[in-house]
C-alpha positions as CSV (number, residue, x, y, z in Angstrom):
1,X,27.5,-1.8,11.1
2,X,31.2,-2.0,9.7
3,X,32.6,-4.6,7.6
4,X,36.3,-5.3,6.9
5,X,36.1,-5.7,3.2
6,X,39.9,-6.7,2.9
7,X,42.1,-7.3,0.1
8,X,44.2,-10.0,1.4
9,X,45.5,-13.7,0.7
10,X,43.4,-16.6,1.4
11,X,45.5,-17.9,3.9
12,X,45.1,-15.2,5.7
13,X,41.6,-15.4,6.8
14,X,40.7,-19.4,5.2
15,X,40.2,-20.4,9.1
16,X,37.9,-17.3,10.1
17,X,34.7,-18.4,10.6
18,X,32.8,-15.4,9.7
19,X,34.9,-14.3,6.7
20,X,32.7,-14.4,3.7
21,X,35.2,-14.9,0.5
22,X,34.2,-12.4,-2.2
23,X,35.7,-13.1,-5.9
24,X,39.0,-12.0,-7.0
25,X,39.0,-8.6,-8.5
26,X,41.0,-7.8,-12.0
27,X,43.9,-6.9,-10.0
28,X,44.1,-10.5,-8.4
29,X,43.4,-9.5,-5.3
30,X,40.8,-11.8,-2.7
31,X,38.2,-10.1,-1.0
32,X,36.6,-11.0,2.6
33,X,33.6,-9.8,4.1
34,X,33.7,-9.4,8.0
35,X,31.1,-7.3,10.3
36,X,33.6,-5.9,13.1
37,X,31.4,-7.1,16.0
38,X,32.7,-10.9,14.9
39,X,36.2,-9.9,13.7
40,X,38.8,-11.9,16.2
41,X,41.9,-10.2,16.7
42,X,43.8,-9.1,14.0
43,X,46.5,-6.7,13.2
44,X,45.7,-3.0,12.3
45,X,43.5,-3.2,9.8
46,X,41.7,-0.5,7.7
47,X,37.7,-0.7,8.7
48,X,35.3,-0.2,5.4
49,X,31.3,0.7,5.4
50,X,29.7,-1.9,3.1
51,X,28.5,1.5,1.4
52,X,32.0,1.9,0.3
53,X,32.4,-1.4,-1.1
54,X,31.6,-0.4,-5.1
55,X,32.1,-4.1,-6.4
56,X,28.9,-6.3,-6.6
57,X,29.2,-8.7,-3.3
58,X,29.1,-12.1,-4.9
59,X,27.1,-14.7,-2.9
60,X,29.0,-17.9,-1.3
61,X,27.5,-21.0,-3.1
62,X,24.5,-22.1,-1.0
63,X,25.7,-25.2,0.9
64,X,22.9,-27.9,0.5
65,X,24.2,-29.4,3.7
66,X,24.2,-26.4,5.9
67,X,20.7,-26.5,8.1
68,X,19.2,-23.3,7.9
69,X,16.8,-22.0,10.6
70,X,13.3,-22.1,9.5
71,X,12.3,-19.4,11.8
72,X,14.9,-17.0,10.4
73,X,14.0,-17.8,6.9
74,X,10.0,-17.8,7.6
75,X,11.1,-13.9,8.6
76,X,13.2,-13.3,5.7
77,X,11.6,-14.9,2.7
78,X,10.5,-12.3,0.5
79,X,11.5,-9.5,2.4
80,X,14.2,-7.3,2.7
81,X,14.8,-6.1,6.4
82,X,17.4,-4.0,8.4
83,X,19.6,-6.0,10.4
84,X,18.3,-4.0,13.2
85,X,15.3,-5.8,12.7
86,X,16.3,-9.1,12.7
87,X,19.6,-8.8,15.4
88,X,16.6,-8.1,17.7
89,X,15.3,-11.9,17.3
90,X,18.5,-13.5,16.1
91,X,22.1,-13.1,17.1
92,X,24.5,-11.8,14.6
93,X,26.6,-14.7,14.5
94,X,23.8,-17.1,13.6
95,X,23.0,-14.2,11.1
96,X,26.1,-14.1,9.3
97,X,26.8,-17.7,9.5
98,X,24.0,-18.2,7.0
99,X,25.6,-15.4,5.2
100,X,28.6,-18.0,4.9
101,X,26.8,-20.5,3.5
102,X,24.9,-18.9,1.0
103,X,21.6,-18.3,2.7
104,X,21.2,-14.6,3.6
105,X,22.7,-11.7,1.3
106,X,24.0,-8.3,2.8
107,X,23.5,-5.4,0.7
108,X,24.1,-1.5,1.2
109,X,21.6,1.0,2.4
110,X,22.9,3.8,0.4
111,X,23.8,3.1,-3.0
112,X,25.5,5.4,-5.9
113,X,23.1,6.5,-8.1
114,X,24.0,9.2,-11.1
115,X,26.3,10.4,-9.2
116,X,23.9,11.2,-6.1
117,X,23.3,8.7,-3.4
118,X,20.1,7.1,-2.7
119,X,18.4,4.7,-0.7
120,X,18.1,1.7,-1.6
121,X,14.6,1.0,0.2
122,X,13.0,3.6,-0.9
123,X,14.9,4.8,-4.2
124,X,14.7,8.7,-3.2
125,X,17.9,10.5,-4.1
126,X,17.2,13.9,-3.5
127,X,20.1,15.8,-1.4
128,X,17.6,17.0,0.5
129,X,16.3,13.7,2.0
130,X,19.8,12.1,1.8
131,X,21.6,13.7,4.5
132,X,24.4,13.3,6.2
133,X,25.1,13.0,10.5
134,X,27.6,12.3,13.0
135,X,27.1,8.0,13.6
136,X,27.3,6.9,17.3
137,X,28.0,2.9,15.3
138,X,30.4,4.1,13.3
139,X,32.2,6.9,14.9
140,X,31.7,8.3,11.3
141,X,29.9,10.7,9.3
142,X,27.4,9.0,7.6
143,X,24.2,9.2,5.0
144,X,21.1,8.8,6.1
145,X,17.8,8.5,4.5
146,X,14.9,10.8,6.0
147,X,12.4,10.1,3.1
148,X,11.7,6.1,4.9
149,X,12.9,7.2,8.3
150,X,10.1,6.1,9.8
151,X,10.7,2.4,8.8
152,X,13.7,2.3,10.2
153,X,17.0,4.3,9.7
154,X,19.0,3.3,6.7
155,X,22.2,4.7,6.4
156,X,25.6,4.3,5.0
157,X,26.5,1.6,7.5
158,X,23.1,-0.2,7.6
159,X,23.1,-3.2,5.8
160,X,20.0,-5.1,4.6
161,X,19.4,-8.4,4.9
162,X,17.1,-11.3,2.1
163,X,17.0,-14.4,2.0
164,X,18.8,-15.5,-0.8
165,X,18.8,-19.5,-1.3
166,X,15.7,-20.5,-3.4
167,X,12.3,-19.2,-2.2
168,X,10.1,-22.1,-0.7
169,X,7.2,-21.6,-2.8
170,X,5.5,-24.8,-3.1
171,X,5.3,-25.1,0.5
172,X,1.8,-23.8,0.1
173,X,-1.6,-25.2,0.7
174,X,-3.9,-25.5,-1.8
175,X,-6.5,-22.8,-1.9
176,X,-10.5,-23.5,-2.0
177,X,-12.6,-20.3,-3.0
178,X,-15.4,-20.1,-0.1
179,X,-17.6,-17.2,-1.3
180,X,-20.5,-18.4,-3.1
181,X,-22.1,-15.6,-4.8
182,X,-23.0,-15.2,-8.1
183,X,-21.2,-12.8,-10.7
184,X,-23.2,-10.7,-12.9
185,X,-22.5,-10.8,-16.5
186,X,-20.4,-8.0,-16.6
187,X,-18.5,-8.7,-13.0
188,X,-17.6,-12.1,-15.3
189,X,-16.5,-10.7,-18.2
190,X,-13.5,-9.2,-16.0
191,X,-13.1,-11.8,-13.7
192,X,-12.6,-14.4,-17.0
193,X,-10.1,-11.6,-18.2
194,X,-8.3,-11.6,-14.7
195,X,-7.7,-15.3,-15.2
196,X,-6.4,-15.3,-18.9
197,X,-3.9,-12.9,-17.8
198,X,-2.8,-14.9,-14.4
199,X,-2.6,-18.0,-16.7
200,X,-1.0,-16.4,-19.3
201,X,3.3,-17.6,-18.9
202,X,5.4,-14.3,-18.4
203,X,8.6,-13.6,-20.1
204,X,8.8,-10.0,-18.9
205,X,6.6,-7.5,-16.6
206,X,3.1,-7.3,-17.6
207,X,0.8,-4.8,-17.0
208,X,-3.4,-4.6,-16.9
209,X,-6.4,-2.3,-16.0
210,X,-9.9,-3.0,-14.5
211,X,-12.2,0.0,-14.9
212,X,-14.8,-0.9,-12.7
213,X,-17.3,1.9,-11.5
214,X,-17.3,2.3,-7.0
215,X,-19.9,-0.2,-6.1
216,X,-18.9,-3.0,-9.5
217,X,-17.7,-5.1,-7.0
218,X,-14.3,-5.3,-7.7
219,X,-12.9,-7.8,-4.8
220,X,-15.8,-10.4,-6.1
221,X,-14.4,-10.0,-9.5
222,X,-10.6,-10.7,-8.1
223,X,-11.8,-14.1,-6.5
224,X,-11.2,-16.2,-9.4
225,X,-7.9,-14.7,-10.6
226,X,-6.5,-15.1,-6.9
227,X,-7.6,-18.6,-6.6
228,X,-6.1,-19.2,-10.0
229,X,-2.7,-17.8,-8.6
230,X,-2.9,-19.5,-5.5
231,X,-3.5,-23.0,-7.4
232,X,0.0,-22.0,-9.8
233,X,1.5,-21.9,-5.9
234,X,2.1,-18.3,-6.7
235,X,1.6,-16.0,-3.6
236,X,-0.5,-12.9,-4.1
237,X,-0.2,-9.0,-3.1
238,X,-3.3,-6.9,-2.9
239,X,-1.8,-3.2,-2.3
240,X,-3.2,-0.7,-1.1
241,X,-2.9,3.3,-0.4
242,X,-4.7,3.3,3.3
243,X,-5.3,1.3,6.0
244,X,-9.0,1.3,6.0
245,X,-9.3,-0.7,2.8
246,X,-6.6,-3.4,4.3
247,X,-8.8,-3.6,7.2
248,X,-12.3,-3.6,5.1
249,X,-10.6,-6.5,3.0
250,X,-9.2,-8.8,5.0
251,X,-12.1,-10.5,7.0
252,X,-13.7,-10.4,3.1
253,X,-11.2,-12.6,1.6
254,X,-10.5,-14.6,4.9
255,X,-14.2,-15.4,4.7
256,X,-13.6,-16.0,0.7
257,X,-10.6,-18.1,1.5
258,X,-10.7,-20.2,4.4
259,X,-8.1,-22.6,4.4
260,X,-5.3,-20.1,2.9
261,X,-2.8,-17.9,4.8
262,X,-4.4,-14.7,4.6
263,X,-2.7,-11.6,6.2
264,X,-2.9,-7.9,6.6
265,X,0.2,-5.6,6.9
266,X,-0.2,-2.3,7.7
267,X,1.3,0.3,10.1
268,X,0.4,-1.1,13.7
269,X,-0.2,-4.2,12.2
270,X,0.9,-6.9,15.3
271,X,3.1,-9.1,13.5
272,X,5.2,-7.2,10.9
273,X,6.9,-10.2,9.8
274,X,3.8,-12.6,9.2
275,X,4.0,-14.6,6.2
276,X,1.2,-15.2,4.3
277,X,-0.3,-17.1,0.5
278,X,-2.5,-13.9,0.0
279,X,-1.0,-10.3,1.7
280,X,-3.4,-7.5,1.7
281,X,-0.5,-4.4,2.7
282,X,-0.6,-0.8,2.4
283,X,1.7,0.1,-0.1
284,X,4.3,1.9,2.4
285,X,4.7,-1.1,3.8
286,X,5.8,-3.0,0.5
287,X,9.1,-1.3,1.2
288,X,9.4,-4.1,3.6
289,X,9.4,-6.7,0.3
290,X,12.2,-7.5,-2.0
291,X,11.5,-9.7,-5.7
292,X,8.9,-12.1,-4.3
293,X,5.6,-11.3,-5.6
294,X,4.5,-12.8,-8.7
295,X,0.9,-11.3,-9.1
296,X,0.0,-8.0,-7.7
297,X,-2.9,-6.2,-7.2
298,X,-2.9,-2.2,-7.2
299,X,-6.4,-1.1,-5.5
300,X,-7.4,2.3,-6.3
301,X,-4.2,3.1,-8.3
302,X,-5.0,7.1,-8.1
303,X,-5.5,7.2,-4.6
304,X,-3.2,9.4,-2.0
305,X,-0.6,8.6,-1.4
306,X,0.3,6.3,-3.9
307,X,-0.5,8.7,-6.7
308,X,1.8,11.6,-5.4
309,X,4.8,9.5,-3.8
310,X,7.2,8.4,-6.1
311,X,9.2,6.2,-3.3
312,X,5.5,3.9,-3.4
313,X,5.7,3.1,-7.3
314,X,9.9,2.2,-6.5
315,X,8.4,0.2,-3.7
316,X,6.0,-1.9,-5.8
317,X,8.4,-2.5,-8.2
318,X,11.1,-4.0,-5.7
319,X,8.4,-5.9,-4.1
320,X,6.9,-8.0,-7.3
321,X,9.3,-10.7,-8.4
322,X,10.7,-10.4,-12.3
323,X,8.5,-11.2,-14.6
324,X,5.0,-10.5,-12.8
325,X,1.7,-9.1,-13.5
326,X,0.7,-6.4,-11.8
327,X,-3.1,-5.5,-12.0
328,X,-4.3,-2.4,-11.5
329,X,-7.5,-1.6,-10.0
330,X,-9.7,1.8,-10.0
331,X,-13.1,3.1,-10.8
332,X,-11.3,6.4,-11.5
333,X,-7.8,6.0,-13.6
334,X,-5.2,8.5,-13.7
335,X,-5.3,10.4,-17.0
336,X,-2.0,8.6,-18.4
337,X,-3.3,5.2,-17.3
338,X,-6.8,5.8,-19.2
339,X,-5.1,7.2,-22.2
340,X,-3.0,4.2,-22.1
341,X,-5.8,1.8,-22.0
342,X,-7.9,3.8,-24.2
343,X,-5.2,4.0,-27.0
344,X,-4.7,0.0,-26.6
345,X,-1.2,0.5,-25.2
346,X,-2.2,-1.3,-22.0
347,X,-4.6,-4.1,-22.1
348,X,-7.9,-3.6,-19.9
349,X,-11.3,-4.7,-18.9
350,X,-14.1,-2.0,-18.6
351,X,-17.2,-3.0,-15.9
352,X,-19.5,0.7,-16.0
353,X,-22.4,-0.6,-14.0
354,X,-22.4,-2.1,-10.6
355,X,-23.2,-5.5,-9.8
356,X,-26.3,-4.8,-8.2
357,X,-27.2,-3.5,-12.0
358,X,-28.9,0.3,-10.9
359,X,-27.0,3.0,-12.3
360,X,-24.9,5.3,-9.9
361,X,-26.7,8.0,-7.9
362,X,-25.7,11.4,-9.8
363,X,-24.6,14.3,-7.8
364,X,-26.9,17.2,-7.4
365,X,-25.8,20.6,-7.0
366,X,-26.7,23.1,-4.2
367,X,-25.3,26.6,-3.8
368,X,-25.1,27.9,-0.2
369,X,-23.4,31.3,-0.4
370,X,-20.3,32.2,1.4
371,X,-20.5,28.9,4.1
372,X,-16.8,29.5,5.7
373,X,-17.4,33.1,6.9
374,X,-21.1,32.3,8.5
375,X,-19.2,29.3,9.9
376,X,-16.1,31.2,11.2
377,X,-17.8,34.4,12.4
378,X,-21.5,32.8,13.6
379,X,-20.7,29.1,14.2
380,X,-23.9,28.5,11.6
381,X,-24.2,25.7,9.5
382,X,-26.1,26.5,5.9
383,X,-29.8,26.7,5.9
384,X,-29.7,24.2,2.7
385,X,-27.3,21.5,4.3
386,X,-29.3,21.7,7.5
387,X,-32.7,21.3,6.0
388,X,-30.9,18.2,4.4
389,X,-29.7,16.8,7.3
390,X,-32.8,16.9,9.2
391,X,-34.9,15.4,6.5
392,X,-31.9,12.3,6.1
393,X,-32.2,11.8,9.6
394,X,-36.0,12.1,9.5
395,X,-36.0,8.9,7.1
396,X,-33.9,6.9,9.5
397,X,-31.1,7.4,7.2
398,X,-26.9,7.8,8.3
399,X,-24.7,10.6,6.6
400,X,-21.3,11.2,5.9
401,X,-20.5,14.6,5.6
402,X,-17.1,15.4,4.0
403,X,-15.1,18.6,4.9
404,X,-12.1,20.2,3.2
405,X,-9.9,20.6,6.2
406,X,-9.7,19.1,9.5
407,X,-9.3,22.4,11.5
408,X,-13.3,22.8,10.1
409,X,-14.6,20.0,12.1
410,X,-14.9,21.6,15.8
411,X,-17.0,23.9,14.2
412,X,-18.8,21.4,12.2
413,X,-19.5,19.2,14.8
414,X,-20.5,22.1,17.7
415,X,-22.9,23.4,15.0
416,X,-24.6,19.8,14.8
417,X,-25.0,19.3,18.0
418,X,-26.4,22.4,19.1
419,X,-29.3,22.0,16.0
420,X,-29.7,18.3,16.5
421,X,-28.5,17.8,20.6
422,X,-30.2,13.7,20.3
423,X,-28.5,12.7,17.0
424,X,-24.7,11.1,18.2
425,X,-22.0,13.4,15.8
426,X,-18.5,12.5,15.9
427,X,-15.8,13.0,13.3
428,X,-12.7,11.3,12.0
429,X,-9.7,11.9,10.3
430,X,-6.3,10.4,8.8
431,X,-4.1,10.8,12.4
432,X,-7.2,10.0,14.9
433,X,-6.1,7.6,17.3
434,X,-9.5,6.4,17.0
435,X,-10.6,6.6,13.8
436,X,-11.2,2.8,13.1
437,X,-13.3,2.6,16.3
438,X,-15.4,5.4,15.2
439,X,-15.7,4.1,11.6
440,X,-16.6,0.5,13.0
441,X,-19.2,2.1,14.8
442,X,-20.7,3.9,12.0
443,X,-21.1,1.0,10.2
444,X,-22.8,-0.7,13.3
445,X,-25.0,2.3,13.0
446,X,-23.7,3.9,16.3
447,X,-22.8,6.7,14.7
448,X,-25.5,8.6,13.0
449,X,-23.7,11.7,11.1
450,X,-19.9,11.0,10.6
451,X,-18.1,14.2,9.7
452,X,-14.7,13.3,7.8
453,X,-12.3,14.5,5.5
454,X,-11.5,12.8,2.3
455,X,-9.8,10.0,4.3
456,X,-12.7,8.0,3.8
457,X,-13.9,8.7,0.2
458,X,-12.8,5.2,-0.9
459,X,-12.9,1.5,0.5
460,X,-15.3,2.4,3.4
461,X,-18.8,0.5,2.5
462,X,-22.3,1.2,4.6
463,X,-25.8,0.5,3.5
464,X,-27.9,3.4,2.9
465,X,-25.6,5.9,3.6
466,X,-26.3,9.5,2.4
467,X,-23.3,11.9,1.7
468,X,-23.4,15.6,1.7
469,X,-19.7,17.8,0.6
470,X,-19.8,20.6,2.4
471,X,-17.1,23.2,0.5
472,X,-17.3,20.8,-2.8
473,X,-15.5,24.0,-4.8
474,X,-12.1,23.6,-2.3
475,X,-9.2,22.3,-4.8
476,X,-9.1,19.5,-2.6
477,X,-12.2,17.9,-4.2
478,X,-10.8,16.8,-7.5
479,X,-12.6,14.8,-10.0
480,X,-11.3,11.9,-8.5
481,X,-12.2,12.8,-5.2
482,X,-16.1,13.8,-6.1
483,X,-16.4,10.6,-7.9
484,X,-15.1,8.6,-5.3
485,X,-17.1,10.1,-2.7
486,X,-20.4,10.0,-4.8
487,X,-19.7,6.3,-5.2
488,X,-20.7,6.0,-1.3
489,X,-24.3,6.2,-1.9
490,X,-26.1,3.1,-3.4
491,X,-23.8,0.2,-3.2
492,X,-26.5,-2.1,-1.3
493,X,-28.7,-4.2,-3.6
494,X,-31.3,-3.2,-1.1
495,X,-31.0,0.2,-1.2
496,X,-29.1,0.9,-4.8
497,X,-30.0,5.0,-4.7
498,X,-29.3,7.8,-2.2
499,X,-28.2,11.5,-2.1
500,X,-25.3,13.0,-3.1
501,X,-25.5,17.1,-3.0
502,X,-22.1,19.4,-3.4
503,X,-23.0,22.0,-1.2
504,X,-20.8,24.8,-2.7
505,X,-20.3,28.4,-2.8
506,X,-19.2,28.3,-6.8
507,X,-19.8,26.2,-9.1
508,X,-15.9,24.2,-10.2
509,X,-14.9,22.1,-13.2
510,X,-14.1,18.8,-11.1
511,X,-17.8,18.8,-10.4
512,X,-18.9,19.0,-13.7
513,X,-16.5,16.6,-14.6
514,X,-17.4,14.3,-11.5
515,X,-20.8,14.3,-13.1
516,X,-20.2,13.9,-16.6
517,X,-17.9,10.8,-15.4
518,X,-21.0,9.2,-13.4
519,X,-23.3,10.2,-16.2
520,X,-20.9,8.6,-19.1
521,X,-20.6,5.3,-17.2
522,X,-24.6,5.1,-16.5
523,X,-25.0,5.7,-20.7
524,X,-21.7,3.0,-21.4
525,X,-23.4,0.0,-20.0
């Protein structure tokens, strides 16, 4: 898309419908803001890439008697969406006629930035990523970002579109908390902490930390803090790093809240443009969101991808409105998080036993000799983990078995079922087409061994699972990961204890640590 940003008289262009009017610059000149697909004819005039137009665009004063269209704002409000995206609903003239009056704002897809340019959906600014190609719209060479590209290409002539009359927040219906559980005493210590800092009034960005142990019961704890938002008619974000967790949460807090607007927002999602009083998203998919959020909630903080990929902390930050709260939410805290909470820096709220009250299972250690060469050169599994296996399954029991690479699991999973043919084996992993299928019917016990990769160390729940890591020592199993994985086992009242066994060939420091950090917050509580 091109724009005649045009430095002419007001005359010139005061009967133009289109023509947005853009302040006077200090050298008196008048601005006007045209997309070329609605310019009528003119006389030869020089065409400029919004990109190229370095002056904040003002916004026209919102005309209160213009009618806007409620379906184009329903898609708009809080977002911030290619035009591509909505010209495929809406026509470009109805578009830019709310433009005129004050309703929708155009701003650049690339954006000057220390004298780089970046993206501004994303915020990455490496040269690399920021590329330049031949444009079929433009007849131009233009930037492109490949960091996002998967959202949608932004480039120098892609303008985005928000909604930028007031946001309709009080259109909301007034929540009512349908879950009626009981907290324990320490679930309620950091659910009453939630709510002091949702009701606490914001003059700038606010930041706090729930250390809650895997099995605490984290999302019980966040009921009364998001009915406490949802009352303020504040709209709440749960984010997320995967998919599995949206999809594990959302019948939970639909159940939890049944008469609000709860929606989930992932890739593949159905309706990317669903609107909702309580969004449970991935956090790639906050890149859709622009200032709107007032409370959101970070679950598992130090999870891939979020922890590695810068462009998901710029995409949080875009996506919460100015001030907010953002909660954080992790049983295992980056090491600059935890510092910052332990040295008081960051308020926080420590729960180190889960609601169930048994401590977590600890991780035992089992040594099985060089496993990848008997695997790779005689398709055998480890006496050890195969002993295991047979006595899990001889108690009626399911297992996860996590690898450290997917090219291990033919292997894996012919080895199974050649030692136990009757026992159904599958295995899953981040790009199986039908990995929520197979996890769905794991938990509906269809599945008895589930061989996966560390896809599923967090937000996947089933009762009286037993987990073995085969290849614990692989770099791949941090702290983090070992901890989260261990925190499988035991999260049923019913069943509160289980196996956890390392099967290793070498003993590594993220397993000690994983078991001093289980061990420490059995001893806290």
């Amino acid at each position: 898309m091109r724009f005649y940003v045009l430095p002419l008289s007001e005359s010139t262009l005061k009967n133009h419908k289109y023509a947005v009017y853009l302040p006077h610059d200090p050298q008196g000149f008048a601005y006007w803001l045209i997309p070329e697909q609605l310019l009528e004819p003119m006389a030869e005039l020089p065409l400029t890439r919004l990109s190229d137009y370095e002056t904040d665009i003002a916004d026209p004063q919102v005309n209160q008697t213009f009618i806007p269209n409620p379906n184009l704002e329903a898609m708009l409000r809080g977002g911030r969406l290619l035009l591509d995206e909505v010209t495929a609903i809406f026509s470009l003239q109805e578009i830019h006629e709310h433009v005129c009056h004050g309703y929708i704002h155009y701003s650049s897809g690339i954006v000057p930035q220390s004298r780089k340019l970046a993206c501004s959906r994303c915020g990455t600014s490496d040269p690399f990523l920021v590329a330049q190609f031949e444009c079929a719209r433009c007849n131009d060479m233009c930037t492109y970002c490949r960091s996002c590209i998967m959202m949608g290409r932004v480039s120098s002539c892609t303008p985005f579109l928000t909604w930028h009359a007031m946001q309709q927040l009080n259109d909301m219906k007034m929540p009512r908390l349908g879950w009626q559980g009981e907290l324990s005493p320490a679930q309620k210590k950091a659910a009453d902490a939630l709510v002091k800092q949702v009701n606490t009034p914001l003059t700038e960005n606010h930041s706090f930390l729930t250390w809650a142990v895997c099995g605490a019961g984290k999302t019980e704890m966040l009921f009364p803090a998001i009915l406490a938002g949802l009352e303020a008619h504040k709209p709440v974000l749960i984010a997320t790093p995967r998919t599995d967790v949206v999809l594990e949460l959302l019948p939970r807090l639909r159940a939890a809240f049944p008469n609000t607007v709860v929606e989930g927002f992932y890739g593949g999602a159905d309706d990317r443009y669903a609107k909702a009083q309580l969004l449970i998203a991935t956090t790639h998919q906050l890149l859709r969101y622009h200032d709107y959020f007032p409370i959101v909630i970070i679950d598992e903080v130090d999870a891939f991808p979020f922890s590695y990929d810068e462009k998901l902390h710029f995409a949080v930050k875009k996506a919460s409105l100015t001030p907010s709260l953002t909660i954080y939410l992790t049983a295992t805290p980056p090491k600059e998080l935890k510092s910052a909470a332990e040295n008081g820096k960051i308020p926080h709220v420590k729960v180190p036993r889960r609601y169930h009250g048994h401590p977590l299972p600890v991780p035992k250690l089992m040594w099985i000799g060089n496993w990848m060469k008997n695997l790779q050169r005689k398709k055998k599994l480890p006496y050890h983990l195969l002993h295991w296996i047979k006595h899990t399954l001889e108690q009626q029991k399911q297992i996860f078995l996590f690898l450290p690479r997917i090219d291990l699991q033919p292997a894996v999973i012919a080895a199974l079922r050649y030692v136990f043919p009757e026992v159904s084996t599958d295995s899953v992993y981040a790009n199986d087409e039908e990995r929520r299928e197979k996890v769905m019917r794991f938990r509906e016990g269809n599945i008895r061994i589930l061989v996966t990769t560390t896809i599923l160390e967090r937000g996947v729940t089933v009762k009286g699972v037993q987990v073995g890591v085969l290849g614990a020592e692989d770099r791949i199993f941090t702290e983090s990961a070992l901890v989260q994985i261990a925190g499988r086992v035991g999260r049923s009242a019913d069943e509160p204890t289980g196996d956890i066994i390392f099967f290793h060939h070498g003993k590594t420091i993220a397993m000690v640590e994983a078991i001093r950090h289980i061990k420490a917050m059995n001893q806290e509580y």
